[in-house]
C-alpha positions in Angstrom: 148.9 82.6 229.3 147.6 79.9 226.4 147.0 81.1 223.0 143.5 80.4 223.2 142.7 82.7 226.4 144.4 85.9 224.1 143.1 85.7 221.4 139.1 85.3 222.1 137.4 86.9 219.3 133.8 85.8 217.9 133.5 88.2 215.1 133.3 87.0 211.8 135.3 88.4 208.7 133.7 88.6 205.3 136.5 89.2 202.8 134.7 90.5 199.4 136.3 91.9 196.2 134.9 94.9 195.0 132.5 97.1 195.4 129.2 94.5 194.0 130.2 91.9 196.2 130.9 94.4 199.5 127.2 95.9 198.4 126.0 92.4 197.8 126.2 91.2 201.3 124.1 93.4 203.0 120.5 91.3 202.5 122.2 88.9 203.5 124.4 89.8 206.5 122.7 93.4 208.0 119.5 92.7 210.0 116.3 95.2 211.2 118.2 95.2 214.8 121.5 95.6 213.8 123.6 98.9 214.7 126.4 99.3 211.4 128.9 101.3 211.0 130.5 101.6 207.7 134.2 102.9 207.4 135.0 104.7 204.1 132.1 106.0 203.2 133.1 108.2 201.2 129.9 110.0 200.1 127.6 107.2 201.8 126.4 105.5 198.8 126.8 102.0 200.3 125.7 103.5 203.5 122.6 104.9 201.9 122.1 101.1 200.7 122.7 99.9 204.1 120.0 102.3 206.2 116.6 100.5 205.2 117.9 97.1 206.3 118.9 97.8 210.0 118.0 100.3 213.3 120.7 102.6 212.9 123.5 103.1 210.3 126.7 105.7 210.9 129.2 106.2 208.0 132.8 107.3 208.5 135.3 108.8 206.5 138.8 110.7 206.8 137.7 112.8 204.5 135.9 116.4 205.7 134.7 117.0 202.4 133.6 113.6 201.2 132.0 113.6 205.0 129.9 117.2 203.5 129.1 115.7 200.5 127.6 112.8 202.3 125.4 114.8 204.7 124.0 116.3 201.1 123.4 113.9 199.6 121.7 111.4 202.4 120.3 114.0 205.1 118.7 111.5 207.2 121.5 108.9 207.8 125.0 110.6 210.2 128.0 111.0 208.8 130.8 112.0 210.6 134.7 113.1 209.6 136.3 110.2 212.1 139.8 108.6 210.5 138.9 104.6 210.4 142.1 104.2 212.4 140.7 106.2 215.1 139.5 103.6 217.4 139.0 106.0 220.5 136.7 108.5 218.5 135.0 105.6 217.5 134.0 104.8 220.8 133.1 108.3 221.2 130.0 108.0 218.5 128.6 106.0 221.7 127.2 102.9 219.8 127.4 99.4 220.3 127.7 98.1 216.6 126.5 95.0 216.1 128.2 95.1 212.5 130.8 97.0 210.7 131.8 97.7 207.0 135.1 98.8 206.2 135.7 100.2 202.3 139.3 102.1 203.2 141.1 103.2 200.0 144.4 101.1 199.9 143.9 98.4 201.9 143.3 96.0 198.6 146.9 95.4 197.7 148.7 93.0 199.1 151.5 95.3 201.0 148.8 96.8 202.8 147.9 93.0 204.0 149.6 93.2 207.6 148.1 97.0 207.8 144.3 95.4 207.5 144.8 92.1 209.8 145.9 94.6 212.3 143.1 96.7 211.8 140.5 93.9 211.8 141.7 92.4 214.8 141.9 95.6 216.6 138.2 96.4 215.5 137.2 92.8 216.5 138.8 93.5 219.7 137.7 96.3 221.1 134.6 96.9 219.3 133.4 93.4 219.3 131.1 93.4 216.2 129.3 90.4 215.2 130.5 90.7 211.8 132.7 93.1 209.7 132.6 93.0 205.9 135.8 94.1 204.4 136.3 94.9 200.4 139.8 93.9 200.0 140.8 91.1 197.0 144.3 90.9 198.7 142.2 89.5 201.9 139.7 87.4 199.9 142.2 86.1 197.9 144.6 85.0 200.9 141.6 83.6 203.1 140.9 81.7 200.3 144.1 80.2 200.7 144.0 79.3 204.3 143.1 76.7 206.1 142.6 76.0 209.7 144.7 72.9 210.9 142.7 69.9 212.4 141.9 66.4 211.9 138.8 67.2 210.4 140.1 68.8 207.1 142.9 66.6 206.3 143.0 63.4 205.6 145.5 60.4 205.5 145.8 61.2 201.8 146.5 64.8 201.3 
């Protein structure tokens, strides 16, 4: 099978460093129709900022307390305890997310690198978002890096 028929993923990656930038893009990026889920939400903060801009927001955690905490804090938005690498209870919240922020603690660093392309391609995969936002500088800063090959961006002189 060809390279292009495996690998047929539409979703977009938005690599951002920090958390202002990751908060940053959501006028921008998170619409009134969109379905979100955010992944590391710790105690929904950046969830809470996400809720007035789309239909329905979910935040996730590993974390049972910081998933309490969260529910305290922001009654009106669902939290729920769910490990980020969890795809299958994921699937079980029963959504169709149209875009998904991911803030996991140590996935910044560059030896977590391979740990996060893997994860992205496996939420891109099976969830099929239309976007994910991902705070990592160890992403930003390698995508920044890369560029597709093709005519188009190279010419004779480089």
């Amino acid at each position: 099978m060809s390279e292009k028929k495996l690998f047929k993923v539409r979703t977009k990656f938005v690599a951002t460093r920090g958390v202002k930038e990751y908060r940053e893009t959501i006028p921008q990026l998170v619409g009134k129709d969109d379905v979100v889920l955010e992944v590391g939400c710790e105690w929904g903060t950046t969830t809470a900022l996400i809720a007035p801009h789309c239909k329905e927001v979910i935040g996730i955690d590993i974390s049972a307390e910081c998933i309490e905490k969260a529910r305290q804090l922001h009654p009106e938005i669902r939290f729920e305890a769910i490990d980020g690498y969890d795809i299958l209870s994921i699937q079980r919240l029963g959504k169709r997310f149209t875009k998904i922020y991911i803030d996991m603690s140590g996935l910044s660093g560059y030896r977590s690198l391979l740990d996060l392309i893997s994860l992205l391609t496996m939420y891109a995969t099976v969830l099929q978002p239309e976007i994910i936002v991902v705070k990592s500088s160890a992403l930003k800063h390698f995508a920044s890096l890369c560029i597709p090959w093709g005519k188009k961006y190279f010419s004779a002189s480089e």
